[in-house]
TIDRENZA-650086 format. One record per residue (C-alpha): residue number from 1; residue in three letters; x, y, z. Coordinates in Angstrom, 1 decimal. Layout:
<r NUM Ala <X Y Z>>
...
***
This chain:
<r 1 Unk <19.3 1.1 -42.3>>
<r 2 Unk <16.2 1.9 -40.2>>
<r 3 Unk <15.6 5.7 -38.1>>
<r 4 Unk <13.2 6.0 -35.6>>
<r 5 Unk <11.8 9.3 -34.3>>
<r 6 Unk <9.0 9.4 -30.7>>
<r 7 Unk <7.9 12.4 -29.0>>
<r 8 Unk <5.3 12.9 -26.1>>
<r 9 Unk <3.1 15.6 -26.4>>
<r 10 Unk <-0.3 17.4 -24.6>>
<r 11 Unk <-2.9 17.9 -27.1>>
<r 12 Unk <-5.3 20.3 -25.9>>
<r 13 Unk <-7.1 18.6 -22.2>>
<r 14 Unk <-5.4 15.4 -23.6>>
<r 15 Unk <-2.1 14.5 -21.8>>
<r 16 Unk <0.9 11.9 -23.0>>
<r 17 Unk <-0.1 10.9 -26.1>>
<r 18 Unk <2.3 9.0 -27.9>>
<r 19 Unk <3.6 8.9 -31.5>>
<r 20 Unk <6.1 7.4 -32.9>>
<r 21 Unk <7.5 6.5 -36.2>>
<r 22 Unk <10.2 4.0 -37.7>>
<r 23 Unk <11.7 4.2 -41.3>>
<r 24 Unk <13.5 1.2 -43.2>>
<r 25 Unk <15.2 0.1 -46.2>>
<r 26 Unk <17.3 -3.0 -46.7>>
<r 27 Unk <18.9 -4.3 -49.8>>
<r 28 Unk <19.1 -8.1 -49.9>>
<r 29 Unk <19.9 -10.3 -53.5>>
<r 30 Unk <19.4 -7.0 -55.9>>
<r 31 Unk <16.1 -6.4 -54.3>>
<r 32 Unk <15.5 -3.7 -52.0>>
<r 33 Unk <12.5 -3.9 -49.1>>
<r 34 Unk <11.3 -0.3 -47.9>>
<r 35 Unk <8.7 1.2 -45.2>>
<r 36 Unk <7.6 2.6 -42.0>>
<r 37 Unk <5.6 1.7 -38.8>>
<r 38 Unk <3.4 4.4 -37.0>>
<r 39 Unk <2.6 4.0 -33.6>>
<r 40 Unk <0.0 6.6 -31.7>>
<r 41 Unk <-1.2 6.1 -28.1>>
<r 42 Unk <-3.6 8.7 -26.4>>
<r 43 Unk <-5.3 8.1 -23.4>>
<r 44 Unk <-9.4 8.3 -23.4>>
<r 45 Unk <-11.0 9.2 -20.1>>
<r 46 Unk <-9.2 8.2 -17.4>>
<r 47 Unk <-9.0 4.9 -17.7>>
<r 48 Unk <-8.9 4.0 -21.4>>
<r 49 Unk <-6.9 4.6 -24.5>>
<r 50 Unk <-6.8 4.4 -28.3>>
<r 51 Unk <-4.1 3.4 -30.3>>
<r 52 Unk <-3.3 3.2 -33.9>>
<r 53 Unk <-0.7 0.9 -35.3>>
<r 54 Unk <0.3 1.4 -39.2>>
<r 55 Unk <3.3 -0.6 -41.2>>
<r 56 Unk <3.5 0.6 -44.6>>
<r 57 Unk <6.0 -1.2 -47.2>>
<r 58 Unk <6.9 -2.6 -49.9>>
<r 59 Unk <5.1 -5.5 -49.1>>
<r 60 Unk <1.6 -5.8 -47.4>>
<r 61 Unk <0.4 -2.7 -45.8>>
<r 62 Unk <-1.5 -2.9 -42.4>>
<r 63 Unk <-3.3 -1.1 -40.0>>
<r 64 Unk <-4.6 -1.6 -36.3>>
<r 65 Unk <-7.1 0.6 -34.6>>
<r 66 Unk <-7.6 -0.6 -30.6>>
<r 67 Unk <-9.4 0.5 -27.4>>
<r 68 Unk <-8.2 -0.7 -24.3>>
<r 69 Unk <-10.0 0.1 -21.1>>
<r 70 Unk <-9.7 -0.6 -17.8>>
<r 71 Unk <-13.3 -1.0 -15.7>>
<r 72 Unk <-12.0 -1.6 -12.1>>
<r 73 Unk <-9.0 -3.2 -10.2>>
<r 74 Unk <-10.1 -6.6 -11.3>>
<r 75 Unk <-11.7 -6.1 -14.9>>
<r 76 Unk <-10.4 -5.0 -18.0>>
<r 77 Unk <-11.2 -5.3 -21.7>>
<r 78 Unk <-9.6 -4.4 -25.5>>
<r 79 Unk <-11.3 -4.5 -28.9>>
<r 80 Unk <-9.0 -4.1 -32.2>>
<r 81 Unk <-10.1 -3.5 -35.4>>
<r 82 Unk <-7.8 -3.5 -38.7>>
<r 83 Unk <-6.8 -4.3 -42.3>>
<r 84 Unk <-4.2 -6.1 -43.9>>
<r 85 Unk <-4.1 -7.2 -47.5>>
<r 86 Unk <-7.0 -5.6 -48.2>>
<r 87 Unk <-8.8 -8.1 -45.7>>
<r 88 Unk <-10.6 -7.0 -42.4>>
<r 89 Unk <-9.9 -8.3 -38.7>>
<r 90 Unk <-11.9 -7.8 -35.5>>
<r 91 Unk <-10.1 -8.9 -32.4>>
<r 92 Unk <-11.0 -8.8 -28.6>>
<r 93 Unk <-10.8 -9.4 -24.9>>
<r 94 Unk <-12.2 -9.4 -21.7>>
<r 95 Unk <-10.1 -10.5 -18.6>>
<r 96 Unk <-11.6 -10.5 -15.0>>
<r 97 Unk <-9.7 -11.3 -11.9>>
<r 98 Unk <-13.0 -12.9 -10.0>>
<r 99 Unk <-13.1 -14.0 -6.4>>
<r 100 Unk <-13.5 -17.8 -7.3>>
<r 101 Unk <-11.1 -17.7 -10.7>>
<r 102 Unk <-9.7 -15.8 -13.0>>
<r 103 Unk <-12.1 -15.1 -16.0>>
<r 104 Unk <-10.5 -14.6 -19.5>>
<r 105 Unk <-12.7 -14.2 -23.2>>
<r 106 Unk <-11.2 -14.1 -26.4>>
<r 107 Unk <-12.7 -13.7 -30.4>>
<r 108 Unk <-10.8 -13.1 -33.3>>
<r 109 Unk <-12.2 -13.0 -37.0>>
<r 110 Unk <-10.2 -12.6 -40.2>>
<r 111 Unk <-12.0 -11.6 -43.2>>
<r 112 Unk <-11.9 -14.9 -45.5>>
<r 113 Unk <-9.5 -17.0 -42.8>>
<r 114 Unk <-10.9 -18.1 -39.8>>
<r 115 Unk <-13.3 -17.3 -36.5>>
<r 116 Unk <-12.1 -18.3 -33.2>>
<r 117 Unk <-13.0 -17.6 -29.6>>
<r 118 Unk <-11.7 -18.9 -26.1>>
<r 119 Unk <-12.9 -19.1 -22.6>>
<r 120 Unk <-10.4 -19.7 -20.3>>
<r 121 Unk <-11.3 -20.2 -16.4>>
<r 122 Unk <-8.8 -20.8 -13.4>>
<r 123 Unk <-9.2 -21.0 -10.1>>
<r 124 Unk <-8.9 -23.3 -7.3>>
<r 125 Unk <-10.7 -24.3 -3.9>>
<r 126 Unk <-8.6 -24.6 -0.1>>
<r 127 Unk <-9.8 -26.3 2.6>>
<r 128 Unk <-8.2 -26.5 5.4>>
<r 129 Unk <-9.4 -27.2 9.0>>
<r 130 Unk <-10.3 -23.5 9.5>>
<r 131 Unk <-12.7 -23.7 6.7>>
<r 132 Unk <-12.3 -23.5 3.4>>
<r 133 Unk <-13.5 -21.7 -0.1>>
<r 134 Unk <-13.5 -21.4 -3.9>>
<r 135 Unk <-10.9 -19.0 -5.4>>
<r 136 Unk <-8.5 -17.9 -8.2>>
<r 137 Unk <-5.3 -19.0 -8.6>>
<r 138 Unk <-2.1 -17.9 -10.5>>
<r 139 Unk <0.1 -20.8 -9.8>>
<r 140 Unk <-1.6 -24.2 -8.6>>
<r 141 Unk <-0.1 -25.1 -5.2>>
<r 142 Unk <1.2 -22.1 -4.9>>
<r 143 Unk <0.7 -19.8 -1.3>>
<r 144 Unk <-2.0 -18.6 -0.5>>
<r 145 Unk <-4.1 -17.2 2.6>>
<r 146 Unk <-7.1 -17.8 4.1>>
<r 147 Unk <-9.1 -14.9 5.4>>
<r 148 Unk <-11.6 -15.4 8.2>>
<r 149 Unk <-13.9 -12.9 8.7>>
<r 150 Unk <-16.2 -13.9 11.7>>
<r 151 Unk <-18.5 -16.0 9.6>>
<r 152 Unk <-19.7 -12.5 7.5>>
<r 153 Unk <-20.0 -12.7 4.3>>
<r 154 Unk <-19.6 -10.6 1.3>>
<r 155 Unk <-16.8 -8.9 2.8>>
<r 156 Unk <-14.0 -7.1 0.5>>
<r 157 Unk <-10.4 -8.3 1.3>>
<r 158 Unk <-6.8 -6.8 -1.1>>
<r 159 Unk <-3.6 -8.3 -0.7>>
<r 160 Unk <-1.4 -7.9 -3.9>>
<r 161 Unk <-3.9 -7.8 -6.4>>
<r 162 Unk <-7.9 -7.2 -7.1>>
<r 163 Unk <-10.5 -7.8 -4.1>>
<r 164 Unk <-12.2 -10.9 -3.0>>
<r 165 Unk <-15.0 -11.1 -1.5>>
<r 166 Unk <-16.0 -13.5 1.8>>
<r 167 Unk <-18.5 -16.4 1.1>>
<r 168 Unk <-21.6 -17.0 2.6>>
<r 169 Unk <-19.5 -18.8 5.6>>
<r 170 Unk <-17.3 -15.7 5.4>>
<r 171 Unk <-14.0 -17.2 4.3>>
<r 172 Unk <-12.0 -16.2 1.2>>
<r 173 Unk <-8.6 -16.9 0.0>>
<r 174 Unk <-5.9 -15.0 -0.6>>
<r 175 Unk <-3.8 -16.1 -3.7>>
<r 176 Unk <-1.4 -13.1 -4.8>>
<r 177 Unk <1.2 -13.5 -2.1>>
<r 178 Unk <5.0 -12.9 -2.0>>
<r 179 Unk <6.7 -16.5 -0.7>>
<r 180 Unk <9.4 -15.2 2.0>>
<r 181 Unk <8.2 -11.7 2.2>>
<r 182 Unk <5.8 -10.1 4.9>>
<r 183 Unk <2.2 -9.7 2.7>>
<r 184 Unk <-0.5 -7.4 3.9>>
<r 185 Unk <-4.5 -8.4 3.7>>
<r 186 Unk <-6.6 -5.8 4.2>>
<r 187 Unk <-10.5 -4.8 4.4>>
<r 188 Unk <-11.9 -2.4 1.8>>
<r 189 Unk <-13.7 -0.2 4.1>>
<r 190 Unk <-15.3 1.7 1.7>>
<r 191 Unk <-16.5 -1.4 -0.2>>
<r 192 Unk <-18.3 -3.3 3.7>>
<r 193 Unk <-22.1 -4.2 3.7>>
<r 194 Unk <-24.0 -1.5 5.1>>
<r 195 Unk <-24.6 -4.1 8.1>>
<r 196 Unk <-21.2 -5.3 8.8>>
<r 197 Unk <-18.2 -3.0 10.6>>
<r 198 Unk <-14.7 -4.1 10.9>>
<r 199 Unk <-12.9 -3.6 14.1>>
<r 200 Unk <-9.6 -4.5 13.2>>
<r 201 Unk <-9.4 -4.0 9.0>>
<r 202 Unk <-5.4 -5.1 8.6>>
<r 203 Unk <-3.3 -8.6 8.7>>
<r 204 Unk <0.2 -9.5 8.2>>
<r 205 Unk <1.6 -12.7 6.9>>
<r 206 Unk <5.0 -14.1 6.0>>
<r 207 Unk <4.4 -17.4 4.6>>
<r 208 Unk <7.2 -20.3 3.0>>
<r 209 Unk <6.5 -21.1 -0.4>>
<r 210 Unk <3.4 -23.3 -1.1>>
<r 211 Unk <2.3 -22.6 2.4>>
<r 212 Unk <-1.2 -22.1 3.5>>
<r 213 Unk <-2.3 -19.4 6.2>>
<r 214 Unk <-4.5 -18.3 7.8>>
<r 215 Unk <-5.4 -14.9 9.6>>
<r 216 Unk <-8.6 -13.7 11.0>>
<r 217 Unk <-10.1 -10.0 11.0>>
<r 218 Unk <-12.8 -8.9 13.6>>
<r 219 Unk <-16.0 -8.0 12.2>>
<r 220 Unk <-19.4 -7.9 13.0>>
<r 221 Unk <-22.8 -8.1 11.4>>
<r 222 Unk <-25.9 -7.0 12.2>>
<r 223 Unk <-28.5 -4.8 11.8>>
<r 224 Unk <-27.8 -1.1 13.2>>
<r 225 Unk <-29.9 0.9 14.9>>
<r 226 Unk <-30.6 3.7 17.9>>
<r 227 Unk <-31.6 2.3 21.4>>
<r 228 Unk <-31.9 3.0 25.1>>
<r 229 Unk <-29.8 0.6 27.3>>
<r 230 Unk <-31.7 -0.2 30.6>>
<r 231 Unk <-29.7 -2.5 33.0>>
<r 232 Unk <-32.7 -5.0 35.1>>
<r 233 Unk <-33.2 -2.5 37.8>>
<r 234 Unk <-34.1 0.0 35.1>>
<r 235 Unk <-31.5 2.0 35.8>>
<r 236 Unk <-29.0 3.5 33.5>>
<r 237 Unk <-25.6 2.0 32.9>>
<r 238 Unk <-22.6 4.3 33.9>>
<r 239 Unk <-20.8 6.5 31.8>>
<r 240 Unk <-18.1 4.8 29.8>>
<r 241 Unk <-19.8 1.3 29.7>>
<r 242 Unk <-19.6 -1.0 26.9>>
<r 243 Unk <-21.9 -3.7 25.4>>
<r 244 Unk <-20.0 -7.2 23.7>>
<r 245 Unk <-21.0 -9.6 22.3>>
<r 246 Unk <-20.4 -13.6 23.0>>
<r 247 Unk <-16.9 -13.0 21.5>>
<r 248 Unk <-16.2 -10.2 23.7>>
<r 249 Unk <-16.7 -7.5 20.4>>
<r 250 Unk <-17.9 -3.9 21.2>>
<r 251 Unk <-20.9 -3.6 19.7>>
***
């Protein structure tokens, strides 16, 4: 038989933490096996948490302490640190969802057994005959879209998962879109150079599986800056008048 008990609680400023326990006992050949697991999540900060994982028995007894936390949309990390048969174990990693691939470190060490550690990197590169660029990738071949934006670079664009940023020919890619379904690229406004502004900031796409597309957004670059518009005469230009550029922007 086995009973299980879990409750959510507030503990003082510190909201849904989570325990719960699980009891055991089975009787097999004359020989009866006995324990509990202990499971305790609480969050730390606002974007972290500590856990504690415990299995007590009959047979080798184990625990688990871990911090998990979460840096920004595209980078998180988790460090664990236990005991088991009277032998220590450190255990880690760090993912990163990076505009040109997806960035994943592992270690592990086990007191007396083994040291390992991983690096794992994928990503891809599209080039298609609107330009092309370096990116991450979930599924090789899959769909994907390539983001013009005017030839600026460093420029933040979401669609379904963590940023990319434009290259230095200011084209990125895409790579967390829905096959069949109507995806949304946008520009992080609050993440632009301080010398670029984006006139129109949304996209729509509804791509076939392993399609590639390909949508632009109007932005311009420059240097900003207070000024007196004279037309050749020296006079004034009337009220209401607008300046563009050689692709017919407002500037």
């Amino acid at each position: 038989y086995n009973i299980m008990l879990s409750h959510y609680f507030n503990m003082g400023s510190i909201r849904n933490v989570s325990i719960s326990m699980t009891g055991y006992r089975y009787e097999y050949d004359n020989q009866a096996d006995k324990g509990m697991y202990i499971s305790l999540s609480m969050p730390w900060g606002d974007n972290s948490t500590v856990s504690y994982n415990g299995n007590y028995g009959s047979g080798t007894d184990s625990s688990q302490v871990g911090y998990f936390s979460r840096v920004d949309d595209a980078t998180h990390y988790q460090l664990n640190v236990g005991t088991s048969d009277k032998h220590t174990s450190v255990d880690g990693y760090y993912s990163h969802d990076g505009s040109l691939a997806q960035v994943d470190l592992s270690a592990n060490y086990h007191e007396g057994q083994y040291t390992s550690a991983g690096l794992s990197l994928q990503g891809g590169a599209t080039l298609t005959a609107h330009g092309g660029a370096l990116h991450r990738t979930q599924n090789m071949g899959g769909t994907r879209l390539l983001i013009d934006a005017d030839g600026v670079a460093d420029v933040p664009v979401e669609g379904n998962g963590a940023a990319v940023y434009t290259n230095m020919f200011g084209k990125a890619v895409v790579s967390d879109v829905n096959n069949y379904y109507r995806n949304q690229a946008y520009i992080d406004l609050n993440k632009l150079p301080e010398n670029a502004e984006a006139t129109q900031s949304v996209v729509q796409a509804t791509l076939t599986e392993g399609a590639i597309g390909y949508r632009k957004f109007a932005v311009i670059s420059g240097q900003k800056a207070m000024a007196v518009l004279r037309l050749q005469d020296g006079s004034h230009p009337p009220f209401g008048a607008e300046v563009k550029n050689d692709n017919e922007q407002t500037v």
